[in-house]
N, C-alpha and C positions, 0 to 999 in steps of 0.2 A: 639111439635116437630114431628108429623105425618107429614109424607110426605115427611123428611129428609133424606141424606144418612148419615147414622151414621160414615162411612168411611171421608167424609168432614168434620165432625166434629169433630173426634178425628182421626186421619189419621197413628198415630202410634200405637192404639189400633186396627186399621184396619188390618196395614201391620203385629203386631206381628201375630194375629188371622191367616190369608193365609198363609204367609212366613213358620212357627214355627208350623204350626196343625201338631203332630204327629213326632215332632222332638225328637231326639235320645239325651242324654246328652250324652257330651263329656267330657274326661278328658281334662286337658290342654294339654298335651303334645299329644291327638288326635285331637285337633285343631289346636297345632301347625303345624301338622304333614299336613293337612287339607292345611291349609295356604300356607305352604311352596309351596306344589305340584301345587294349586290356581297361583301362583303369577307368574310361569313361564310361563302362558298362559295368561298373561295380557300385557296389552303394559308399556308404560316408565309413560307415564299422571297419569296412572293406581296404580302404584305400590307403590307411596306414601304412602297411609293410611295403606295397605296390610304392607309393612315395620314397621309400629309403630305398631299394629295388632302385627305381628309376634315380633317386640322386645318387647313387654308386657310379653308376652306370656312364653318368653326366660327366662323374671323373675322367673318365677314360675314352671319355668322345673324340675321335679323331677326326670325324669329318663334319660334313656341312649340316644346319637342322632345320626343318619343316619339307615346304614339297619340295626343293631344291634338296633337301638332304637324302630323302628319297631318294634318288634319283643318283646320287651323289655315289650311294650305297651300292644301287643296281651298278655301278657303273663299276666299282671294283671289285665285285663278286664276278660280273660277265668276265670282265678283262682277266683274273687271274682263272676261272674257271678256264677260258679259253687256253690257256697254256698247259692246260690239264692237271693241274691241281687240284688235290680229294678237298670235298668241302673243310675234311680239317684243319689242312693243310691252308685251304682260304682262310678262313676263321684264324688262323693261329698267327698268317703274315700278315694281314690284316690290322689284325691288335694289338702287336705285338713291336709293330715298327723298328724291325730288325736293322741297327746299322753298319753288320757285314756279315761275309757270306759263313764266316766262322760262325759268328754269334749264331746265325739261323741254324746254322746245320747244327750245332749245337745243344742249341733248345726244342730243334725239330728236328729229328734220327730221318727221318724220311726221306731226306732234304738229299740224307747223305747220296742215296743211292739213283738219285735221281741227277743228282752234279757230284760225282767223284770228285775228292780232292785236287787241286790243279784243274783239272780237264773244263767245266763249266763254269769253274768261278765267275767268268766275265759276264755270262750267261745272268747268273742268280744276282747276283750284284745291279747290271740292268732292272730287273725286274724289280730289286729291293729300290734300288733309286728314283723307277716309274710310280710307285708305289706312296713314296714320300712326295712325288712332284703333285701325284691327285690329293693326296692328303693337303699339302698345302694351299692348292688352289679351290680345294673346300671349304677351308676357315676364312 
């Protein structure tokens, strides 16, 4: 295979590679958010796939929408940043609306090493419960 472009050859291991180096995870509801504002600057041809995009998206909105949702957003991206969590780690408890510390640790390996078994549960549990209390006072 010397001599090949590896981009021809797998063409979407190519584009995730350029597109995605050094991308930010998003919550849903910052992609929705993303999209929306996207979509008014496209034309009619355009806005098909953006529509289905953004009604996905709607499924799985967890928090508040318009400028209040805004705001809604920033408010649990600051809050769990501030406890030091990787933006993935935002994004992932964010949307994910984990309801214990098992499930999280779980579906999130990270989690593990950040609350050992026993030793932090109360810890991660707080944060998962803080998490549903802004989510609820969202909607």
């Amino acid at each position: 295979m010397d001599g090949l472009d590896e981009d021809k050859i797998h063409p979407v291991k190519g584009i995730v590679h350029r597109d995605f180096k050094g991308a930010e995870a998003l919550m849903n509801a910052e992609a929705l958010l993303l999209i929306d504002s996207a979509s008014q600057l496209l034309d009619e041809s355009q806005k098909e796939m953006v529509n289905k995009t953004s009604e996905y998206l709607e499924q799985y909105m967890k928090y508040g929408t318009g400028e209040q949702g805004v705001e809604d957003v920033k408010a649990v991206r600051e809050k769990l940043e501030a406890k030091g969590f990787t933006q993935h780690e935002v994004a992932m408890l964010a949307n994910m609306c984990f309801e214990s510390t098992d499930e999280a640790k779980a579906l999130l390996p990270s989690l593990k090493g950040q609350f050992p078994d026993g030793e932090d549960d109360e810890e991660l549990q707080s944060i998962l419960d803080e998490i549903k209390l802004m989510r609820a006072d969202m909607l």
